[in-house]
N, C-alpha and C positions, 0 to 999 in steps of 0.2 A: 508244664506247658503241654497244653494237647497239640493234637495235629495239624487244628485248621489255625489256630495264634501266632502272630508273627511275635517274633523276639521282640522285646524292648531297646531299642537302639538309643537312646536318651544319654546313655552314661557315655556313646560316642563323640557328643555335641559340645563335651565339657571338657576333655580329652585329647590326648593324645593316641589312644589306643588306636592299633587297625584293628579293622571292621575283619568278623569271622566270616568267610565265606558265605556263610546261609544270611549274614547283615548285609552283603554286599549290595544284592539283589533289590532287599529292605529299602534301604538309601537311595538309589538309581529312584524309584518310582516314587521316592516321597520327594525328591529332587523334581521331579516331573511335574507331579502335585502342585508343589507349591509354585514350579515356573508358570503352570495351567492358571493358578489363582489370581496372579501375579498377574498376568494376561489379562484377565477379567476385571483387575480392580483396575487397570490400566483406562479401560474403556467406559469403565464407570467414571474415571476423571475424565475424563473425555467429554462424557455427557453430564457431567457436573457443573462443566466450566462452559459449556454450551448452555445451560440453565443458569447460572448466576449471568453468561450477558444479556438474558434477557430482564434480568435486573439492571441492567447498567444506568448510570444516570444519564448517560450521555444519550440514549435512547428517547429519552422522557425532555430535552430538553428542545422547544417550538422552532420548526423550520425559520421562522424568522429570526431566533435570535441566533441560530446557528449560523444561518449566512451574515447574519453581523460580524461573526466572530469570525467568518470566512473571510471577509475583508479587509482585516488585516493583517492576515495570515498570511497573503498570497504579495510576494515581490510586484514593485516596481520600479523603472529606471529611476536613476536618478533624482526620484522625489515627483515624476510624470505620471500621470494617471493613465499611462501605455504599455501595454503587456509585449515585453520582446518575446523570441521562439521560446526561450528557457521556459518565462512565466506562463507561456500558452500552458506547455507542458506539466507544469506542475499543477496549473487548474485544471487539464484532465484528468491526472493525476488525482486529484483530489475527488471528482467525480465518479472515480471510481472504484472508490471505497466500499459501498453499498448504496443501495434505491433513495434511502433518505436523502444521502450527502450527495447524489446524484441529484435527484429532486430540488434537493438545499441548490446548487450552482446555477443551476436551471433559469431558477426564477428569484437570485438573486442577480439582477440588474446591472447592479455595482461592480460583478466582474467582470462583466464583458463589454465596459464604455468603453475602453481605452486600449490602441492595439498600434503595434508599430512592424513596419514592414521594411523590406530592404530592396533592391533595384533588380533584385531578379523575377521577381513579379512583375505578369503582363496581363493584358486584358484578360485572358482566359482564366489567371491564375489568382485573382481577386476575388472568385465566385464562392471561395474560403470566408473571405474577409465578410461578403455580404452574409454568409453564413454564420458566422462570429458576432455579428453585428443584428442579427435578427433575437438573437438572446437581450437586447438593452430596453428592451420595452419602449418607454416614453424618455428616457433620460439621452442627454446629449452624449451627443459619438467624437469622440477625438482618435484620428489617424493622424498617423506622424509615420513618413516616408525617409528613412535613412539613407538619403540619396548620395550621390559622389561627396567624397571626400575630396578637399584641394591636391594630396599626394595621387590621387586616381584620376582626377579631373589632366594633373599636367603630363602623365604617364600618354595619358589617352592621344589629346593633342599636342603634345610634343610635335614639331616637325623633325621628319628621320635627318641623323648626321648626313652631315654631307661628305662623301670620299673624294 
């Protein structure tokens, strides 16, 4: 072995042996090496799996059929074609996936006919709804108002006990 050859460390890999001091060194920077490489192929999947979505099929498949398939995806009450708080949220939710499926909600129609509201809404606070409702295009608008319940209704008017 000349001066400038590192030792052969190989017979270490298979072994038991400890490393002779002058291997020690060996080791540490091939240890390095390979965590360096490691790093690097890390980021090549990275941008591999960035490159295979732009094969995805779901990419290639027509804003129209997507928001078809958006329409049944997305809850509603009780078989109502009205979107409670939950469902509002999941179709933004859904919107904000990327541009596409943003686009997709947009201008599918279908999701935003139907919208139900509850008794804390007041004039001012509607100006949501006409905003919700500017999404339906041409198709008819169903609001449904979860107004007093009979258990709130006698709470309310109850006359106080009398002492």
């Amino acid at each position: 072995m000349s001066g400038h050859e590192s030792p052969n460390i190989y017979h270490l890999l298979d072994s038991n042996v400890p490393p002779k001091p002058l291997e020690i060194p060996i080791v540490e920077s091939r240890i390095l090496d390979l965590v360096h490489r490691i790093s690097e192929l890390r980021k090549l999947e990275g941008e591999l799996e960035r490159h295979r979505a732009i094969l995805s099929p779901v990419r290639r498949i027509p804003r129209e059929v997507l928001g078809h398939i958006f329409t049944f995806l997305q809850p509603f009450e009780y078989g109502e074609k009205v979107r409670t708080a939950e469902g509002r949220k999941e179709l933004v939710g859904l919107s904000l996936v990327c541009k596409l499926w943003h686009d997709t909600t947009l201008y599918t129609h279908e999701l935003w006919t139907g919208l139900k509201i509850k008794p804390r809404h007041t004039i001012e606070t509607l100006q949501p709804v006409e905003a919700w409702f500017s999404h339906t295009g041409s198709l008819r608008r169903r609001l449904q108002y979860d107004g007093w319940h009979l258990d709130d209704f006698d709470a309310f008017y109850r006359p106080p006990p009398l002492i």
